[in-house]
C-alpha positions in Angstrom: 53.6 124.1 114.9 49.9 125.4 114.0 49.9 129.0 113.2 53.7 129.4 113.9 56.3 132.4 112.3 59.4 132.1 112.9 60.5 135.6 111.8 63.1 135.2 109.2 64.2 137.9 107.1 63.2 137.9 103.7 66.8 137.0 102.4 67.2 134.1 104.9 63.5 132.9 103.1 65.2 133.3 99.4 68.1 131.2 101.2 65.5 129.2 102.3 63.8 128.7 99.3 66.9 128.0 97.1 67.9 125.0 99.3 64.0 123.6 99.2 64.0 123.8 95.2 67.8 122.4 95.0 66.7 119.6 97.9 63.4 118.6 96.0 64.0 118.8 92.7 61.3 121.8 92.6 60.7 124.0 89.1 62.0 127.6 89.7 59.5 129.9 91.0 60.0 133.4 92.7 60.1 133.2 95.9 56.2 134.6 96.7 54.5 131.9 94.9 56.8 129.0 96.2 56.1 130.4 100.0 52.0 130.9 98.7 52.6 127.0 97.7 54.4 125.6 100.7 51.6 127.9 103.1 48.8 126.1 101.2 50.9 122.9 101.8 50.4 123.5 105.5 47.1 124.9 106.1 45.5 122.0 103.8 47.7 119.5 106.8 45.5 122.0 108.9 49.1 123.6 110.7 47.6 127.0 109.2 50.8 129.3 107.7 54.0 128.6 108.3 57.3 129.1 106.4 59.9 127.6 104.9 62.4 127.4 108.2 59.8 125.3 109.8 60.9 122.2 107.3 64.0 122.2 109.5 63.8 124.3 112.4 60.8 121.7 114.2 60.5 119.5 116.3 57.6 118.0 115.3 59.1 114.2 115.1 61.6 113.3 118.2 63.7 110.8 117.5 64.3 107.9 120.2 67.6 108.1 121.6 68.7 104.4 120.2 67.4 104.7 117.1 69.8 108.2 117.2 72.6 105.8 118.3 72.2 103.4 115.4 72.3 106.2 113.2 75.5 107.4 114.6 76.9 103.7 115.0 76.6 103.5 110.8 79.5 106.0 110.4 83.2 103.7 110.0 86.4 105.3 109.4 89.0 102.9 108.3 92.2 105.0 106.9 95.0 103.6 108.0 98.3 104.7 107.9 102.1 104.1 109.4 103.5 104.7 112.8 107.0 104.1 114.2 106.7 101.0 117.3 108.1 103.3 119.6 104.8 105.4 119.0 102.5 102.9 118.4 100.9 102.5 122.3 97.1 103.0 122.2 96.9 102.6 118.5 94.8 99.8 116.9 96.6 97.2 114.2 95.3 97.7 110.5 96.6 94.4 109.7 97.9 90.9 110.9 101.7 90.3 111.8 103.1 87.4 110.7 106.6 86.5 112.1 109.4 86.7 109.3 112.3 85.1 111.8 112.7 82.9 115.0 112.5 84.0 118.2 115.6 83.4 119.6 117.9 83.6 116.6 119.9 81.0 118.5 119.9 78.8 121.1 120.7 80.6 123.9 121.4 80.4 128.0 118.7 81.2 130.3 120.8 81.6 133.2 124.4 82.3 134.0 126.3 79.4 134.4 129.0 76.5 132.4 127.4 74.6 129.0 128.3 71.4 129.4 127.7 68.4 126.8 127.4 65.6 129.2 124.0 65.0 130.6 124.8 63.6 133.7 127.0 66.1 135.7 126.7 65.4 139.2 130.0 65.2 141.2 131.5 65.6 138.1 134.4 68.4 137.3 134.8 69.6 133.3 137.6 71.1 131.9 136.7 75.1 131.4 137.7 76.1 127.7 136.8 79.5 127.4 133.5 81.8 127.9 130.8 83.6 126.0 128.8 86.7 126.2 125.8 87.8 125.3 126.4 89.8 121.9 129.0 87.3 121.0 128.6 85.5 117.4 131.5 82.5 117.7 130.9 79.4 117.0 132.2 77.7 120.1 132.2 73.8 120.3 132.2 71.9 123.4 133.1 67.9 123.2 132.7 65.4 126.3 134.3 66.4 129.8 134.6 69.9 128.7 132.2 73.3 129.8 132.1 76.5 128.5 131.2 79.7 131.0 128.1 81.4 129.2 126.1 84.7 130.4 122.5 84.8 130.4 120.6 85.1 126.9 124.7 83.9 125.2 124.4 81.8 122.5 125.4 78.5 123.5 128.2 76.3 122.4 127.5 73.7 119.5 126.8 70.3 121.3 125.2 71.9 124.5 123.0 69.8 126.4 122.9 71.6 129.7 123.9 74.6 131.1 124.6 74.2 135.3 123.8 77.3 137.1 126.7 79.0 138.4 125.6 79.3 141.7 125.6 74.7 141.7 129.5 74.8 141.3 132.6 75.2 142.3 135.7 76.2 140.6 139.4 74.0 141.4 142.2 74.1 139.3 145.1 71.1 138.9 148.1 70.6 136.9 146.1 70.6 133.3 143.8 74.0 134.3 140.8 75.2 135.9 138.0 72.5 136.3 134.3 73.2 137.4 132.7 70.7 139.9 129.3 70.1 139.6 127.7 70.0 143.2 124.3 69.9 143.0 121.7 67.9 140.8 120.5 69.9 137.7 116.8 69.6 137.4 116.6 72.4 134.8 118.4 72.5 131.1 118.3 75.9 131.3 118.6 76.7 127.4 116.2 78.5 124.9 116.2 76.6 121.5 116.1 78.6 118.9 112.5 79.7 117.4 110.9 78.0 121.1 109.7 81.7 121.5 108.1 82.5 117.8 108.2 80.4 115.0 109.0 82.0 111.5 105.4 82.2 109.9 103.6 82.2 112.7 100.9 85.2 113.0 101.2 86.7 116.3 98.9 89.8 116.4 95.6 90.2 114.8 94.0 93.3 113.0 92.0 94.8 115.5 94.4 94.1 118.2 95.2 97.2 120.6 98.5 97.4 121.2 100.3 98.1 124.7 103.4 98.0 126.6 103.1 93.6 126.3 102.8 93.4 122.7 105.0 96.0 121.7 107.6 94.2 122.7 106.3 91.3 120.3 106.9 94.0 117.4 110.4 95.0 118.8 111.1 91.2 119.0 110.4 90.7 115.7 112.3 93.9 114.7 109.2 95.5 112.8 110.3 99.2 113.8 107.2 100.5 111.7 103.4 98.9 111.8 100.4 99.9 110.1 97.3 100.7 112.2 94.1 102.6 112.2 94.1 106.5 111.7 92.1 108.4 114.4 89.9 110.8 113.0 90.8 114.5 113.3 87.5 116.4 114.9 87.0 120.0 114.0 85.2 122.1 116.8 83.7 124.8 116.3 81.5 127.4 118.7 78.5 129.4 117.6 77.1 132.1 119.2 76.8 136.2 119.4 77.3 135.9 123.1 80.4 134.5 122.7 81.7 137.8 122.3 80.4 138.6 126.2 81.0 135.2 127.3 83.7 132.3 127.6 83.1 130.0 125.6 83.1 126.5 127.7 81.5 124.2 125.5 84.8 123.8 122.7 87.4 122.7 125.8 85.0 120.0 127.1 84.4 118.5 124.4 87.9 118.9 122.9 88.5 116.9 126.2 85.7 114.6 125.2 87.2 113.6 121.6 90.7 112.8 123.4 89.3 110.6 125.5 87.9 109.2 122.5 91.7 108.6 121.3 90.6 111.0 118.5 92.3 114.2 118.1 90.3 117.4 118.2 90.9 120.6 116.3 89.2 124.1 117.0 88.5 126.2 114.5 86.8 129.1 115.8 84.0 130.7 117.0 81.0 131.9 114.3 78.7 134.6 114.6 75.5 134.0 114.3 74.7 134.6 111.0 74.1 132.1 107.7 76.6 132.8 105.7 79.8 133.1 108.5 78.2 129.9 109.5 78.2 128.4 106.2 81.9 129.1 105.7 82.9 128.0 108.6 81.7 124.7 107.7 83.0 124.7 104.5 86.6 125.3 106.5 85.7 121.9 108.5 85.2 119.9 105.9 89.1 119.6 105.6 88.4 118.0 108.6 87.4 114.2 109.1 84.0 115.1 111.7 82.6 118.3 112.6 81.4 119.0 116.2 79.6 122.2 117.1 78.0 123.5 119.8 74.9 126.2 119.8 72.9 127.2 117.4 70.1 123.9 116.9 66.9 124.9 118.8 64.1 126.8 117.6 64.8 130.7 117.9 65.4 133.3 115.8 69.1 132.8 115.9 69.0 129.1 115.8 70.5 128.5 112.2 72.3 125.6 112.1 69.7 123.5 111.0 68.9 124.9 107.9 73.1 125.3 107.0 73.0 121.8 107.3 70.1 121.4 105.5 71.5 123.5 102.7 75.3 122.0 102.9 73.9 117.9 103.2 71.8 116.0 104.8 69.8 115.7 108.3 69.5 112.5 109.6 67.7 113.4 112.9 66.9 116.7 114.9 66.1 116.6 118.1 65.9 113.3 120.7 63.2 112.0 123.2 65.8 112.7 126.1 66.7 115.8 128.4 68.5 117.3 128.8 70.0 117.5 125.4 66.5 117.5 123.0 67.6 119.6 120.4 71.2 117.9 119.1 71.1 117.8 115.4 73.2 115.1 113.3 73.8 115.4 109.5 76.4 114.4 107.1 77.7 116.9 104.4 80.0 115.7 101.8 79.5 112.1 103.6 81.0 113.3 106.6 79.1 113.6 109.8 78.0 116.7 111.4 77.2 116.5 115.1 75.5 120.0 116.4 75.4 119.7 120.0 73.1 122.1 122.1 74.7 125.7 123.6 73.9 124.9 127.0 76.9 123.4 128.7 75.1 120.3 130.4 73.0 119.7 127.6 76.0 119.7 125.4 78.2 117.7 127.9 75.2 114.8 128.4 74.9 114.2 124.4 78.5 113.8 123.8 79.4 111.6 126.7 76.1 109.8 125.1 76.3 110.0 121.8 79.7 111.5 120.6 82.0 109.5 122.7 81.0 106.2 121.8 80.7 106.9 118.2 84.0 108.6 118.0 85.5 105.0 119.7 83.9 102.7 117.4 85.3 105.0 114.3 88.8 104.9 115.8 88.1 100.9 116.2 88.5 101.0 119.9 86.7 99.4 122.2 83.6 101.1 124.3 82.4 100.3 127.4 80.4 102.0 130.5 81.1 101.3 134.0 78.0 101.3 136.0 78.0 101.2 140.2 75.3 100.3 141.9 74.0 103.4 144.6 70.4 105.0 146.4 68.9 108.0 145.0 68.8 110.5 147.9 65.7 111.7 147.1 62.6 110.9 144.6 63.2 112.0 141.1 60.2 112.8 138.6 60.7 112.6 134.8 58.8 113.5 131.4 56.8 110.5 130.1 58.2 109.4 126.7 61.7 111.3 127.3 64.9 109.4 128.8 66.5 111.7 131.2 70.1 111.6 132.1 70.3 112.6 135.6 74.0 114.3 136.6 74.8 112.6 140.3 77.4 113.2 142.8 78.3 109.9 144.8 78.9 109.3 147.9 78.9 106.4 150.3 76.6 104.8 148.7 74.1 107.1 148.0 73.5 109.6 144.6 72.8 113.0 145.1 71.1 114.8 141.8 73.5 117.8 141.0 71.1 119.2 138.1 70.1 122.5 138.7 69.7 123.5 134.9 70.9 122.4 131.5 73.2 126.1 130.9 74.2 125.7 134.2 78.5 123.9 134.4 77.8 123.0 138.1 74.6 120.6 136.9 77.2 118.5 135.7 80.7 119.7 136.8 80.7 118.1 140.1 79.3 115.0 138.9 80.5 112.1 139.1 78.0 110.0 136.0 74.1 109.6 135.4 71.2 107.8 136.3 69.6 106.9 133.1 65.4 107.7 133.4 63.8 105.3 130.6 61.4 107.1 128.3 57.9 105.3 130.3 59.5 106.1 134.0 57.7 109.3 135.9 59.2 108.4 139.4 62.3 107.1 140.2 64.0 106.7 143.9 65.5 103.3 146.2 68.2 101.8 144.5 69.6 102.6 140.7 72.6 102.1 138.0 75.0 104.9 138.2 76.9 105.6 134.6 80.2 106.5 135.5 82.3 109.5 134.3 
């Protein structure tokens, strides 16, 4: 940083200057003597003359990418709202449920067959009284010698101890009606008893509990036809850049795609020039928004302005990361909700949200995170920055990882990837055999 200018206009230093006083509790000064201060501030630190950018437009402290994912990890988002069951796959429960009814209602039959009283059947023949269906509310009583036909999932007659299997008897009729003969031993009773299924009381989901096609039907059992889970956050995206009007901008599609993957649903807003105050509305416009993501906009240059918006709007809780690609991602939190600013180059920005973004965005929805990692051989020797974790893009193949990086503004580096080899921060050569994070 020693005898460093960054070259901002005289406005963008009043801007500057504004926030500093607002952010420090500083007495009101014009702005020469408060730049003649903060310039004596850094040549007596012996960094000669500097401005007022450089408190947020540095790099001087790198933070280590898991102390970046701690930070990130303290974020929670527990609104919870009301979905109808038939739209509740994927979503997360926001509270226990605890059974009102029994499961059955009733007892019922478990097969088709004749409910009989008698518990010893065989070569036996029962007078046939009538039949019930599944639907059908009678009360139908049976009495010794007697059977009643019954469907599958009927409610039973009163006084059923067995129900035979249609396929174990026969039908004959004589001069009093038709009679069922019993042919075969019945091993089986065949019947449900009412509540065997779910007690009344009983809890039988959790909070916290995803829930899928299985235990859906749990809640349709039940007859809950609305359940209260976890809202998802809504992301707002937004691109920054001049060269966005020459250019297509890339980076708000993949990481819209990243934030569904998430199970978080993502919202562009627009693209923003760059200049501090279209930047600073845009924001503003976010914060209706439960996270903001941008791309672009966090490095060092002349046009690199997000960090001070942020700066100015809330707080930074790091700028930039001992990793590459991907160094200068910014995170912050304005009105208490977090800010990611993901670098403009489309790898760079791609590698920090599968890193960061993705499994923050999870945890906030309460969904389970996890990595799959495949064992393969580098093709080749791979050298790395002492003191920076690298995340290598790799394309597998029988076996084997072949590094796709050819630069982090480059789509290809990563698009025909299929994960990374992570390069810890004391590595400087890596080759033979390694973890593959996959995609």
């Amino acid at each position: 940083m020693k005898g460093r200018r960054l070259g901002r206009c005289f406005r963008e230093e009043i801007i500057l200057i504004e926030i500093y006083q607002k952010k420090n509790a500083v007495k009101p000064h014009d702005a020469g003597n408060l730049k003649e201060e903060m310039n004596l501030k850094w040549e007596r630190e012996g960094e000669g003359e500097g401005n007022l950018s450089d408190l947020v437009n540095s790099f001087n402290f790198l933070t280590p990418v898991d102390d970046a994912k701690k930070i990130l990890g303290g974020f929670t988002f527990n609104r919870k709202t009301y979905v109808e069951t038939k739209d509740s796959f994927g979503r997360v429960l926001a509270e226990d449920i605890v059974s009102g009814v029994l499961v059955p209602p009733y007892d019922r039959a478990e097969k088709d067959g004749y409910a009989i009283m008698d518990r010893n059947p065989y070569q036996r023949t029962f007078k046939l009284i009538g039949e019930t269906l599944a639907g059908d509310e009678r009360e139908v009583i049976i009495k010794s010698g007697e059977c009643c036909w019954v469907a599958t999932g009927a409610k039973i007659p009163v006084g059923t101890n067995l129900v035979i299997p249609v396929e174990d008897t026969e039908e004959c009729s004589d001069e009093v009606g038709i009679r069922i003969k019993v042919c075969e031993s019945v091993v089986e009773l065949n019947i449900s008893r009412k509540g065997c299924d779910i007690e009344r009381g009983a809890t039988v989901l959790e909070e916290g509990c995803l829930l899928n096609e299985r235990n859906i039907g749990i809640l349709a059992s039940l007859g809950i036809r609305n359940v209260r889970v976890y809202d998802t956050p809504n992301v707002a995206i937004i691109s920054t850049g001049d060269e966005l009007k020459q250019i297509n901008d890339v980076n708000s599609l993949t990481l819209s795609a990243i934030v569904k993957q998430s199970g978080c649903s993502p919202f562009f807003i627009g693209t923003v020039s760059d200049d501090f105050g279209d930047i600073e509305k845009k924001l503003g416009e976010a914060l209706e928004y439960d996270i903001i993501l941008t791309s672009g906009g966090v490095s060092v240059g002349k046009k690199d302005l997000m960090p001070q918006v942020v700066f100015g709007m809330g707080d930074i809780l790091f700028h930039g990361l001992r990793m590459r690609p991907g160094m200068p991602m910014l995170a912050g939190k304005i009105d208490e909700k977090p800010i990611l600013c993901m670098p403009g180059n489309v790898t760079s920005c791609l590698v920090c949200a599968n890193v960061f973004l993705l499994p923050m965005l999870r945890s906030m929805a309460h969904l389970l995170f996890t990595r799959e990692t495949r064992s393969a051989r580098l093709s080749e020797e791979v050298t790395s920055e002492y003191g920076m974790r690298r995340y290598l893009p790799v394309k597998l193949s029988g076996g084997v990882a072949y590094p796709t990086f050819n630069g982090s503004g480059l789509i290809t580096s990563i698009a025909y990837a299929d994960g990374f080899v992570v390069i810890g921060e004391d590595e400087t050569l890596t080759k033979g055999e390694v973890d593959v994070w996959v995609f």
